[in-house]
C-alpha positions in Angstrom: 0.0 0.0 0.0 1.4 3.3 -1.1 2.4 5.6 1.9 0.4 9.2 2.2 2.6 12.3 2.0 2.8 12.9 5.5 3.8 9.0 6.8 6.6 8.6 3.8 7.9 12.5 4.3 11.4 12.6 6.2 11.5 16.7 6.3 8.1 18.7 6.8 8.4 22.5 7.3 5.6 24.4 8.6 5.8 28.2 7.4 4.4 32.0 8.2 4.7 35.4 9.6 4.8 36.1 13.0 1.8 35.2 15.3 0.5 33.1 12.9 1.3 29.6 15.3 3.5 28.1 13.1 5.9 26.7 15.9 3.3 25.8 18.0 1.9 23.7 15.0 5.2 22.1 14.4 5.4 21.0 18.5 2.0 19.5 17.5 2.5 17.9 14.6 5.8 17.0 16.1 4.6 14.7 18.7 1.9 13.4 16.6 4.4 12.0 14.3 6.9 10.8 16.8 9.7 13.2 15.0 12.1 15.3 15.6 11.8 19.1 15.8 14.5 21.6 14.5 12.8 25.1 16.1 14.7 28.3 15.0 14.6 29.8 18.9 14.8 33.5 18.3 14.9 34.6 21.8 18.4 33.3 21.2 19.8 35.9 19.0 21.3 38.4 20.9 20.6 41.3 18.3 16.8 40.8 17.9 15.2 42.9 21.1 17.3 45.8 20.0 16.4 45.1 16.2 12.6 45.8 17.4 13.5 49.0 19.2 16.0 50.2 15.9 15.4 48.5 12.8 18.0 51.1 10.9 21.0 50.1 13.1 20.7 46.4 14.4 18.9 44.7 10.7 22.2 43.6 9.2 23.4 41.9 12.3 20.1 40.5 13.1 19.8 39.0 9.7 23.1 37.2 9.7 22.7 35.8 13.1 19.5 34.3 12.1 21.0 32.8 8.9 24.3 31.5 10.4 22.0 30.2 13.4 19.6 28.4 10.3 22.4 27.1 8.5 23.8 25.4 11.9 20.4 23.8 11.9 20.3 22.3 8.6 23.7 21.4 8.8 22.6 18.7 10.9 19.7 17.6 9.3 22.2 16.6 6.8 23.4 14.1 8.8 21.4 11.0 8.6 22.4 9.5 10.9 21.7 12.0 13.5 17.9 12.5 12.3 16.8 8.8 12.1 13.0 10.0 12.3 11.2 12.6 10.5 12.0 15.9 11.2 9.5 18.8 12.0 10.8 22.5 11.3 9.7 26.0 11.6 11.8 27.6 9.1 12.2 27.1 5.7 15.7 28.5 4.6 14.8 29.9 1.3 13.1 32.7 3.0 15.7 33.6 4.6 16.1 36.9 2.2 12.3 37.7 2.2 13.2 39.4 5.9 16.4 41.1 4.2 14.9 42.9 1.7 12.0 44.0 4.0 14.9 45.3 6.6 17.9 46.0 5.0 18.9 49.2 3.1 20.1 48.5 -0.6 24.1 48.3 0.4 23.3 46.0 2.8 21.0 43.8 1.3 23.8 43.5 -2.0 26.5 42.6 1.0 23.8 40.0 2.5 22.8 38.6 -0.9 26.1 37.9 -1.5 26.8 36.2 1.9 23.7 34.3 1.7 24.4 33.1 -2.1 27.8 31.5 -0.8 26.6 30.0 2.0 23.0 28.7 1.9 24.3 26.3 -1.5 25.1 22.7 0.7 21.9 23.3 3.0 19.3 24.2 0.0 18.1 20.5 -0.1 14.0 21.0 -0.5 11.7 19.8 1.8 9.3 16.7 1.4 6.2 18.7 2.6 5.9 22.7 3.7 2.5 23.5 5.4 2.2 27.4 5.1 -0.2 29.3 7.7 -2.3 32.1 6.6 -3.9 34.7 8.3 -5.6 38.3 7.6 -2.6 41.4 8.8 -5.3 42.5 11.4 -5.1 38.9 12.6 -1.4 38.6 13.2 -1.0 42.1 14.5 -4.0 40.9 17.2 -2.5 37.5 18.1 1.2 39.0 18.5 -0.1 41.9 20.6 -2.5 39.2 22.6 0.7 36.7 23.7 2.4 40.1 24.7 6.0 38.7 24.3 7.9 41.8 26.0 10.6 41.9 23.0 8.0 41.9 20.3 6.4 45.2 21.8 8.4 47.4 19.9 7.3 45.6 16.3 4.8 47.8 14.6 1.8 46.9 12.7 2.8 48.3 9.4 6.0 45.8 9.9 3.6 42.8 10.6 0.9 44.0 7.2 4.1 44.1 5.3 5.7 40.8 6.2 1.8 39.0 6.0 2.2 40.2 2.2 5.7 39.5 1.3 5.1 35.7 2.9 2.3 35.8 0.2 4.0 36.6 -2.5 7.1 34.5 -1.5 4.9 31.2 -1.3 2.7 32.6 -4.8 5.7 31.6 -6.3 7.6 28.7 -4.5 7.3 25.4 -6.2 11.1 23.4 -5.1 8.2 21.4 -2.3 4.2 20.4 -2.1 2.9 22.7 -0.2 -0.5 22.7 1.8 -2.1 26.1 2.3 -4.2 26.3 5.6 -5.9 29.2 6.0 -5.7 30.0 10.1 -8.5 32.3 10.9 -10.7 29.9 12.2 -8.3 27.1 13.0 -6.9 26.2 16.6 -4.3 23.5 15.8 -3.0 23.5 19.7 -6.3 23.2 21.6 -8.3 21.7 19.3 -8.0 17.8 18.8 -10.5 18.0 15.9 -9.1 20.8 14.1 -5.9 19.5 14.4 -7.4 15.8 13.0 -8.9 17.7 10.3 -5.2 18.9 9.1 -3.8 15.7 9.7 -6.6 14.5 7.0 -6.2 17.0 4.2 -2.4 16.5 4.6 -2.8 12.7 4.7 -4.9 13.1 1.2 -3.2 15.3 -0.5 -2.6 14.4 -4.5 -1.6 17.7 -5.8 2.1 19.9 -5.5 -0.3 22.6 -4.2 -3.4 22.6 -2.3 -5.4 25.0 0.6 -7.1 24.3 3.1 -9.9 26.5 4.0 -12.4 25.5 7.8 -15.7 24.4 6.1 -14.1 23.3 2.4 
């Protein structure tokens, strides 16, 4: 019997702007698959409370901690033998750059472009399965606002509507992975056994490289 996409997958990546629950997804998916998880842990780069409070002087080293930190990840993962299971991430690196160009000014994106072009080469192996989470601006600026994370105070809503887009326009286009778009207005993947079930579902029958997932489709 032919294996579904998300028992025969070894790498799944689960994508989206800030507030959106994408880690707390992976945890759950996670533990439903007995896997690994490979979580990007912000709260350890050392540059990104004073990135919120001055975007202008603390982007560029923000950025390249974040990538260096990525790239230590995936290194990893590129060692069978240390990932026997499946393994659940909440970062895919290829959008690495979509934060760049929304931070950096045009000197220092052309000096991290050409950092990132060097460097992200041995890691860019695609993923077997990205699940990308959705959700209206108003929506992310609410939820990041509601868990009141004291570091993400300083973000400001047009920074949160202008990420929301540039994920959009950065998955419009991705095609290296399948990808399941779940729309996460009216989904509650953490506390909700059924809604979670109902993901597992649509994943579990996916046929297509691209399909969404909408509550009530």
């Amino acid at each position: 019997m032919k294996k579904n996409l998300l028992d025969s997958a070894r790498h799944i990546i689960v994508e989206g702007p800030i507030g959106v629950g994408k880690t707390s997804l992976a945890r759950r998916l996670g533990e439903h698959l007995e896997a690994e998880l490979l979580l990007e842990q912000p709260e350890t780069n050392p540059f990104l409370s004073r990135f919120y409070q001055n975007q202008e002087r603390y982007a560029l080293q923000t950025q390249l901690f974040f990538l260096f930190h990525r790239l230590d990840l995936l290194r990893d993962l590129a060692q069978p033998e240390l990932f026997p299971r499946t393994v659940v991430s909440d970062f895919l690196l290829e959008k690495d750059p979509l934060f760049a160009a929304l931070t950096l000014n045009e000197d220092e994106y052309t000096l991290y472009r050409q950092i990132y072009d060097r460097v992200s080469l041995p890691a860019s192996v695609a993923p077997d399965l990205v699940i990308y989470l959705q959700a209206r601006p108003e929506t992310l600026v609410s939820r990041v606002r509601k868990r009141g994370i004291d570091m993400e105070r300083k973000i400001s809503d047009d920074y949160l509507i202008l990420l929301g887009e540039s994920y959009t326009r950065f998955f419009h286009n991705y095609e290296a992975a399948p990808v399941m778009v779940v729309n996460s207005e009216n989904l509650n993947f953490v506390d909700s056994a059924d809604d979670f079930q109902l993901l597992v579902q649509r994943i579990e029958s996916m046929r297509g490289h691209r399909e969404y997932f909408n509550r009530g489709d």
